[in-house]
N, C-alpha and C positions, 0 to 999 in steps of 0.2 A: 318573612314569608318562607314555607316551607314545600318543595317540591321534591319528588321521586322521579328521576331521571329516566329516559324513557330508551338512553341510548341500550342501555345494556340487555341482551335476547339470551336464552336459552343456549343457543348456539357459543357463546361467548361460555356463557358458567361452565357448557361441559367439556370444554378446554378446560378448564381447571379442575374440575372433578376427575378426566382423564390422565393427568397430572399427578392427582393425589391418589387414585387406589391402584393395587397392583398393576405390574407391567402385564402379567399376564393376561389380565381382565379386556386388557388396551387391548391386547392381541388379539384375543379370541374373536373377540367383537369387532372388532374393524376387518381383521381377514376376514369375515364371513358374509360381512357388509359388502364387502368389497367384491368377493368371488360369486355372492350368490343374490345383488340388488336388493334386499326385501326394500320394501315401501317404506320407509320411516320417515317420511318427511326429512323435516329441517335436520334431523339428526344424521340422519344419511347422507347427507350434502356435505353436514361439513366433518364427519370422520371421512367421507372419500377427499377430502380437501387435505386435511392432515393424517394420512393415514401410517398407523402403527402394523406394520405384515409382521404376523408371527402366526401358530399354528391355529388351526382348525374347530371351534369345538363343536357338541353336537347341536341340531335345531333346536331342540326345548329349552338347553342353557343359554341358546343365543336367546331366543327369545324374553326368559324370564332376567336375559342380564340389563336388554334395551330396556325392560319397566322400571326395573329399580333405580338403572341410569336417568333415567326421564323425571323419576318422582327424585332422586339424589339432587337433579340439577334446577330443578322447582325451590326445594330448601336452600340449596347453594344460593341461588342467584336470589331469595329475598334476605339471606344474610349478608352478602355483595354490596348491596344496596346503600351506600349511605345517605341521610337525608341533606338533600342541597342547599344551603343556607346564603340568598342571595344576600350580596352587601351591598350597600346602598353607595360605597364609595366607589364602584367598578361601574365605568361609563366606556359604551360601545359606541366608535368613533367612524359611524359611516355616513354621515350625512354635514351638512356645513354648519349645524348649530354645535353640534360635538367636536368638528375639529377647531371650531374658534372656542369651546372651552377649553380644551386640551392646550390649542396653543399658547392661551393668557396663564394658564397655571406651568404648564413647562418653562414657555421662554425663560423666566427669572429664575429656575433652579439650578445647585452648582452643581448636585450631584442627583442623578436616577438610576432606579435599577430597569436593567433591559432583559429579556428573552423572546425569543422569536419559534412558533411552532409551523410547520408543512408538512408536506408529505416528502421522504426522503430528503432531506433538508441538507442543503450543501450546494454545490456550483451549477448541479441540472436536476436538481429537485423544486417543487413548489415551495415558494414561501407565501405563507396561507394568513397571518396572523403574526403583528407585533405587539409586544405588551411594555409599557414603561408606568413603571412605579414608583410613588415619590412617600413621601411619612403620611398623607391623608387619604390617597387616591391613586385607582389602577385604570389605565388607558388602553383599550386594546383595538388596536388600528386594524382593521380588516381590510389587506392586503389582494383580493381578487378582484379580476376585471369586471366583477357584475356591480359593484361600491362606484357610487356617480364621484363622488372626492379622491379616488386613488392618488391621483395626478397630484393636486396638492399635497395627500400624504406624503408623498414620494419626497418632493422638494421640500418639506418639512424636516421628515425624519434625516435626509441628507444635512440638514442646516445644522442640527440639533447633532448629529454623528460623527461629523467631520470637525466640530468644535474643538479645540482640544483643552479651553479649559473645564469645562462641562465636564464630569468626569461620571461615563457610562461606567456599572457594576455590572457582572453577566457571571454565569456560570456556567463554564466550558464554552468560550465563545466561539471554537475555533469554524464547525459548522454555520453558526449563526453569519460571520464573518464571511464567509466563503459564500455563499447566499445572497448577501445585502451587494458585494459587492460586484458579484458575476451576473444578477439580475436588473439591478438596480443602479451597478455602477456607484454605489455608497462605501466609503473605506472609514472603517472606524479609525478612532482619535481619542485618546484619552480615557481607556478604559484598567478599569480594576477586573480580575480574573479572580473569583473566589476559589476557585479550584487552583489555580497555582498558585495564589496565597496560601492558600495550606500548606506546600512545600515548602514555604518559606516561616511557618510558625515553628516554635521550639526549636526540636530535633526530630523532628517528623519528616519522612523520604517518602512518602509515597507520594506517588505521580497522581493517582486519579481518587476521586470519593465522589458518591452520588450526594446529588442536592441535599437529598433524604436525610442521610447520615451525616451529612454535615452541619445542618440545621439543627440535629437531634444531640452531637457531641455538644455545640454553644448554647443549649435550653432555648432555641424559637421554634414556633413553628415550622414544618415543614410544608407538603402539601397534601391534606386528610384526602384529597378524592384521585391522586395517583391509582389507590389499587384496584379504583374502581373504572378508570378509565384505561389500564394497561391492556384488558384483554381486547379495548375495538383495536388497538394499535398489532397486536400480533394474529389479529384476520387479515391484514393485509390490505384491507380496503380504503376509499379517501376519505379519511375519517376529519380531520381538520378542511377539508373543501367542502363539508357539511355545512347549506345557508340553509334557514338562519338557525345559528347556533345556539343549542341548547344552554337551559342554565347550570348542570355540569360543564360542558365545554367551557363556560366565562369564568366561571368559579376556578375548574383545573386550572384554566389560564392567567387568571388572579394573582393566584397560590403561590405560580414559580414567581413572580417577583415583591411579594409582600415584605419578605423577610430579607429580601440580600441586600441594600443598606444597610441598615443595624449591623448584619453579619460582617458584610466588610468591614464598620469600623471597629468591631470587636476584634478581631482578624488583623489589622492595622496595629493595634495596638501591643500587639504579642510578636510583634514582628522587628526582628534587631535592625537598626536604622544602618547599620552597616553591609545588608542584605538587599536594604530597598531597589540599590539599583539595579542590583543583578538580579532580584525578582520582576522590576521594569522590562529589563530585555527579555526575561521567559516567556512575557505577557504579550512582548510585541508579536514574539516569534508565535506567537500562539495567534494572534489575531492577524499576522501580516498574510496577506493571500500569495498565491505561487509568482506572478508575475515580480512582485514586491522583495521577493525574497532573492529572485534570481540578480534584479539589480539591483539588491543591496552586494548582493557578493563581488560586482564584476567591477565595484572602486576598486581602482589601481591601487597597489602597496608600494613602497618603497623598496627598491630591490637590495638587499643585504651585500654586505661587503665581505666577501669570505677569503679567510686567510688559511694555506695551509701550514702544516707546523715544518713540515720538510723544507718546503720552499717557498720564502713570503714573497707571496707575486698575490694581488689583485685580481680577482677574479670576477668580470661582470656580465650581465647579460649579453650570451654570445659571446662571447671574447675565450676563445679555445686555448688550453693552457697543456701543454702536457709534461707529464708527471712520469717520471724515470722509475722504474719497479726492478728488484730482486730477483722476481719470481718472471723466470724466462716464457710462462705460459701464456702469460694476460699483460697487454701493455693496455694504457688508459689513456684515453684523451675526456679531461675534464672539463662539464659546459653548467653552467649554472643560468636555470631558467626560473622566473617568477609566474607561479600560477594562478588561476582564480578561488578562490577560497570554496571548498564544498558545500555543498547544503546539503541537509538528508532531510527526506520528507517520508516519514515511516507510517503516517498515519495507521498504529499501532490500535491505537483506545477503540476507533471501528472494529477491527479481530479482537478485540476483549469484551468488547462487547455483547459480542455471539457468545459469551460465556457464562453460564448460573451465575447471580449474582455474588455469591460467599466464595465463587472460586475466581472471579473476577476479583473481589477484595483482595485473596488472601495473593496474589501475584501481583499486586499493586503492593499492597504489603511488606514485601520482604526488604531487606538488608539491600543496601547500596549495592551490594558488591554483586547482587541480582536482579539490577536494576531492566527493567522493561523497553527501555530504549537498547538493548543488547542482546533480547529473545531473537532467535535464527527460527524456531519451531518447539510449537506443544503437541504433542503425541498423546491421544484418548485411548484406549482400548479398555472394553467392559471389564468387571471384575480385577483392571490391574493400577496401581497407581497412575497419577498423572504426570510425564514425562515432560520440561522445560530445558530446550536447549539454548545455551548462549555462545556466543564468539567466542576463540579462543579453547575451544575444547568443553567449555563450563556447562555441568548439567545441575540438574537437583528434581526430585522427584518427592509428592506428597499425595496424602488423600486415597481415594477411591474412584474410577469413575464408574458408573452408571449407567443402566439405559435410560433412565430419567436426564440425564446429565446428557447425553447423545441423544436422545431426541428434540433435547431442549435446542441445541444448537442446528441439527439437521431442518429441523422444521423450520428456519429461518433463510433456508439453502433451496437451493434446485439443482439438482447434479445430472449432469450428462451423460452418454453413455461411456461416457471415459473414468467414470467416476469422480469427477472432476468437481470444484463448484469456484465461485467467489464471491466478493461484494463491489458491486453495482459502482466503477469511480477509484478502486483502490486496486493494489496490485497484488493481494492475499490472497494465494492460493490454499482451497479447504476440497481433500484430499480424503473418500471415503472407502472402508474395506464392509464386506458385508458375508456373513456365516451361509450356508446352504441352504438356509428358509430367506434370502433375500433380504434376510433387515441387516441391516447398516450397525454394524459393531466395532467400530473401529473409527478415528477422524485424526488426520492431519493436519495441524493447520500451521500454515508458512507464511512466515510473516514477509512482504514483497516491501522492498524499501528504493525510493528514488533519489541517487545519488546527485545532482545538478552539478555542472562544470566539471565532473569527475574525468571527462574528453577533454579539456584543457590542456593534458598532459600529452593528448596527439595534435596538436591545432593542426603542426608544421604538415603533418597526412591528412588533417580533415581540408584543411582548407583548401588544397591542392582537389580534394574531391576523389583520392586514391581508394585500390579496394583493399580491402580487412577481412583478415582472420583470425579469430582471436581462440585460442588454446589454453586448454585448462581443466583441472579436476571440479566435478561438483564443488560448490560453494566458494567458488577465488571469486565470484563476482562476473563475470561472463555477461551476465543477462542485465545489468545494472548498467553494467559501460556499453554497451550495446545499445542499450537504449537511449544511452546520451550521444551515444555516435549522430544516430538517428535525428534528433530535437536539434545539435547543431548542424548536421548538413542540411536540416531541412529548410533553415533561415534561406540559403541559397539554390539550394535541388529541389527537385518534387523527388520525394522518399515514399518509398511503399515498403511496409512493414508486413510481412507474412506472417500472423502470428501464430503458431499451430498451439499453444497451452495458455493464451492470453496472457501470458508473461512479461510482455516487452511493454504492451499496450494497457492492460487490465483488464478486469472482468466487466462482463455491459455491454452496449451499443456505443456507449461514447466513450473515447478512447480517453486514457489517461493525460493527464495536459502535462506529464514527464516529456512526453513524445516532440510536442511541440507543434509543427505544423506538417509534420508527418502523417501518411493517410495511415490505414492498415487494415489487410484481410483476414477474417479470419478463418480457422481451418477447422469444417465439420469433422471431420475423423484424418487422424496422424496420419493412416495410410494415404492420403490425398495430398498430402505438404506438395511435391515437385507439382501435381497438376493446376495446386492454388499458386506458384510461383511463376508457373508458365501463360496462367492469365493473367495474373498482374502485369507482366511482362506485353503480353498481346494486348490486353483490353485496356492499358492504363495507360500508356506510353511512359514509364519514370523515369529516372537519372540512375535511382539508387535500389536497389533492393536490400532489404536487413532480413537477414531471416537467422533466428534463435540458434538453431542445434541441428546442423549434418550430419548425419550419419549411416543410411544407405545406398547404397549404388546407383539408384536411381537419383535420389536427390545430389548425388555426386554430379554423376552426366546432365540432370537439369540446368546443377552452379555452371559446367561448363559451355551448356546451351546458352544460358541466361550470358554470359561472359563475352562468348563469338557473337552476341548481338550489339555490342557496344554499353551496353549496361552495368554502371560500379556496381560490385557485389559484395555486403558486408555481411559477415557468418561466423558464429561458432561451431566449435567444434570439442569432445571431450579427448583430453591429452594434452600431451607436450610432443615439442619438435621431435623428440628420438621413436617417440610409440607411434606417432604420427608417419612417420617412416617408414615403420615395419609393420602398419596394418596396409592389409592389402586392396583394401577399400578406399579408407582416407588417403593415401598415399597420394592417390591421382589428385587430391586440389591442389598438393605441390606440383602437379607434371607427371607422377606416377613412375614405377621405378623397375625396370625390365633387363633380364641376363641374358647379354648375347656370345655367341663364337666369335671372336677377330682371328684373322690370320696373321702368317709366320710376323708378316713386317711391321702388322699395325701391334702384335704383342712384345716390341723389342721398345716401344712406347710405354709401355707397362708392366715392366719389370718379369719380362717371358708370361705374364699371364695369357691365357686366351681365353679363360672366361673372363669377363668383364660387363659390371653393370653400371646401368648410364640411365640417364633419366631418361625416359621414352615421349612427352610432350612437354609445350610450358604450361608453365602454373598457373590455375587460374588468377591467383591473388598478388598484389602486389606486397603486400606488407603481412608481416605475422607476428603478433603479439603473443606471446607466453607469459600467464600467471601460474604462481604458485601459491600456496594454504601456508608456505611456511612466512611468505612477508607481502602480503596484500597490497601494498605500497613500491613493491618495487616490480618493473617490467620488464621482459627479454623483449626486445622491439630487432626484428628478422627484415631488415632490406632485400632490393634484388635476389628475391628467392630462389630465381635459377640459377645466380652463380654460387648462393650459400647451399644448394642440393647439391649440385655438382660436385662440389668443394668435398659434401661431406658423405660423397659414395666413394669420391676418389682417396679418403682417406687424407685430404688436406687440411689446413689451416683453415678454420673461417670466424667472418665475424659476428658479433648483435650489439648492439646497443642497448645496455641498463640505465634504466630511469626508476630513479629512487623517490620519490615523494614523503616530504616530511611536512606533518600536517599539521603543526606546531606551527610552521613560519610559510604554508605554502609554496617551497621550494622547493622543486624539481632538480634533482645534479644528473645528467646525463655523462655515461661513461661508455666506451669505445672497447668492450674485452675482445681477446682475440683466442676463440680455443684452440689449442695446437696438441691434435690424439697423438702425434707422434712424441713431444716432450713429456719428461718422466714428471710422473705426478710427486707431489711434494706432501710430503704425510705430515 
């Protein structure tokens, strides 16, 4: 039996038609929509919903552009159309005759394939709809509370999930995952990832492929009513909490899981058995949710035996050894600490996502050696190539971009008046520059990655509860470890996060679960940061305050307000200890640094000077961290800050503490340097 789907409107086609004909066209037409209301119904709604600002044109061209657009998006959308073909094997599972067939035909199979659709789908989006597929029939569980069976769904799909010889297929499960088990409390077991199987066929690298095309590279079907159901997905609206579901909606939902059996064991079979297990663990880490992953890291290791070649002495956790040096400048005291192993959680494929799809390929794409677990930032600017940054200095640049290209990804954004934007749960920052007619020509986007356990390496200061300042150029990492500061004092303090760029916490209402049980504020405009630090302070009562990036005088005298109340203050700051010194702003979170007159007697203490500079207050921080871009892994850790100022206005000796982390064996060697400005440097 054949139906014409009734989801798809007018509104929807001429999103795609505005798509397809000139940028100018978009322009003309929507600015004038925009500036001057005419009445166009349905059409006017939703160009002011997506609207393209470019220049002006005149009434009569507006007018004869809205007709043709009208009668364009009439032909569009019955070409759109494709005819719905119900299958007679797709049974909707909301009532108790449908879940006792579902359950007689599941229980006994070894393998199904799974996919799950909602609205924003992940740890605080809806899950609307699960689908599992076996060789004869497709079961699609309807997941809302208006379904009188949910209840038993629930403890079904849990029995069937958690199985681990049952072996669920999925494709890109990581969402699906994140979903089942932050709603529902359901933790998969025993699943195949078609998407990281791919990485493991041939010699094939690329990290990501749509269902589509990978369906289409093996000869199955994919899913024929995807492009006709993509445009209710990018209105925005709740298009899968649509009861009761059309036979598009059952059929889309069908689709995704007809074929991925088959495809797995085709996929299986091209796969080196020498691979299998290290494709096993990509799969875990692909479906393991954040809690999962944090204890899987914090199994203890066996702490290593380290020997040095100078002097074969034993060296174990804790047990201080010191090591006799040459070089009269730096003496060392050697400490050998075992850390917890990092986790990175980059949830990258979300920012790739906001990408045309052929340019999302082609950066999945590339050579290992520009792999996408190592993108820092991509750079759009119209008319100029596409700009891909990686660690280590690594650039490469392709293409064209577009205003097609940059509207594609804008329209999936909401930007501030900071020009700011992100995505909803992740910590990407999307970053827009816009020309002197307002439109948006230009996009940043920053890939935000959450380090776990990477504070491991201060426990000996967290756990104490001391306050932090952490120093450093753009990109050492500042805002990473900062945020882990945060997640482990939280276990123990109430922590408040001042987040003024949504960096520490992520973009949204609900904060990033990097953070932990950490609260956080955020901050309507930068100029307001000290006033949102001084409420948190007043109306929250915390332990701790974290705030990202210091940098004016005001928010200096806040740190110091916030401090004289008894409140740990943890903060970055951009620099190192020597610029740190001699700006005259920053100066003051050391104590601040002041030239006075001494007289005849007190200058026979200092070598006849009588000018003499001294630190003018204490510091507000007790500890100070310094990174640097040239080794990411190794740290200046700054004690007792007022005797290492002093020390180094007086032109004396002082000391820091390096902490090296080797990531290889999660080994911390902490060393004791001592800088001495007055010993001759060694060339």
């Amino acid at each position: 039996m054949e139906h014409l789907d009734l989801q798809g409107t007018r509104e929807e086609a001429i999103i795609q038609i505005l798509r397809s004909i000139p940028i100018a066209t978009q322009k003309d037409v929507t600015r004038e929509l925009v500036l001057n209301g005419y009445p166009v119904g349905g059409l006017k709604r939703m160009l002011l919903k997506y609207p393209f600002l470019g220049r002006v044109c005149n009434e009569r061209g507006l007018i004869q552009q809205i007709t043709l657009l009208e009668e364009e998006a009439d032909r569009y959308l019955t070409k759109l159309r494709v005819p719905v073909v119900e299958l007679d094997s797709v049974t909707l599972v909301d009532d108790s005759s449908s879940l006792a067939y579902a359950r007689h035909i599941i229980t006994g199979l070894d393998t199904i394939a799974v996919d799950c659709e909602g609205e924003d789908l992940g740890e605080t989006g809806q899950l609307c709809l699960v689908q599992i597929g076996c060789e004869n029939n497709q079961f699609l569980f309807d997941m809302l509370d208006s379904n009188p069976v949910k209840a038993e769904i629930t403890l079904l799909l849990k029995e069937w999930f958690e199985d681990e010889k049952k072996i669920k297929v999925f494709h890109d499960c990581k969402q699906d995952s994140s979903a089942l088990y932050h709603q529902y409390n359901i933790r998969l077991r025993g699943v195949l990832d078609t998407q990281v199987m791919y990485t493991y066929t041939g010699t094939n690298r690329k990290k990501s492929i749509s269902f589509s095309k990978l369906c289409e590279k093996y000869g199955l079907e994919g899913n024929p009513y995807k492009r006709q159901v993509q445009p209710c997905f990018q209105l925005k609206r709740p298009y899968w909490r649509t009861r009761p579901l059309t036979p598009l909606m059952k059929m889309y939902a069908a689709h995704d899981v007809i074929s991925l059996v088959p495809l797995s064991r085709t996929m299986l079979s091209e796969i080196d058995k020498s691979r299998v297990e290290e494709m096993n663990d990509a799969i875990d880490a692909n479906v393991m949710h954040f809690e999962e992953l944090v204890a899987k890291a914090k199994v203890p290791k066996e702490i290593p035996v380290v020997v040095t070649k100078t002097n074969p002495v034993i060296v174990s956790e804790f047990n201080p050894v010191v090591v006799p040096q040459s070089n009269p400048v730096i003496t060392e005291t050697v400490l050998i600490q075992q850390c917890t192993e990092p986790i990175v959680v980059d949830e990258i494929d979300q920012l790739l996502d906001l990408m045309p799809e052929e340019i999302r390929d082609y950066i999945n794409g590339l050579p290992a050696d520009f792999s996408v677990e190592e993108i820092v930032e991509i750079a759009m600017d119209v008319h100029r190539p596409y700009e891909v940054f990686y660690y280590r200095g690594k650039r490469m640049s392709f293409g064209k971009v577009t205003f097609e290209h940059i509207n594609h990804v804008a329209e999936q954004l909401e930007f501030g008046g900071d020009n700011r934007s992100g995505i909803d749960g992740t910590l990407h920052r999307i970053s827009s520059m816009k020309n002197r007619g307002g439109e948006i020509n230009g996009l940043t986007l920053r890939v935000g990655r959450a380090v776990m356990n990477i504070a491991d390496r201060l426990s000996d200061i967290t756990d104490k509860t001391e306050s932090i300042l952490l120093l450093g150029h753009p990109g050492t990492g500042k805002t990473t470890i900062m945020r882990d500061i945060a997640r482990v004092m939280s276990e123990k303090d109430r922590v408040m996060i001042v987040d003024t760029s949504c960096e520490i916490g992520g973009f949204g209402d609900t904060p990033h679960q990097a953070i932990g049980k950490a609260r956080r504020m955020q901050v309507p405009d930068i100029r307001m940061q000290q006033e949102v630090m001084i409420q948190a302070v007043q109306n929250h009562t915390p332990d701790v305050i974290v705030i990202d990036e210091i940098g004016t005088s005001k928010e200096v005298f806040t740190a110091r307000t916030i401090a004289q109340r008894g409140v740990v203050l943890c903060a970055s700051a951009h620099g190192n200890m020597q610029s740190i010194m001699k700006n005259p702003i920053l100066c003051n979170l050391l104590g601040g640094v002041e030239t006075v007159i001494i007289g005849d007697a007190a200058a026979l203490q200092h070598d006849n000077k009588k000018v003499h500079t001294q630190m003018k207050d204490t510091p507000i921080f007790e500890n100070i961290i310094e990174l640097s871009k040239e080794d990411l892994n190794s740290w200046k850790v700054y004690r007792d800050i007022s005797s290492v100022v002093k020390k180094i206005l007086a032109g004396k000796s002082y000391q820091y503490e390096l902490r090296s982390f080797d990531p290889e064996t999660s080994v911390m060697t902490k060393r004791i340097e001592t800088v001495d400005p007055l010993a001759p440097q060694i060339q």
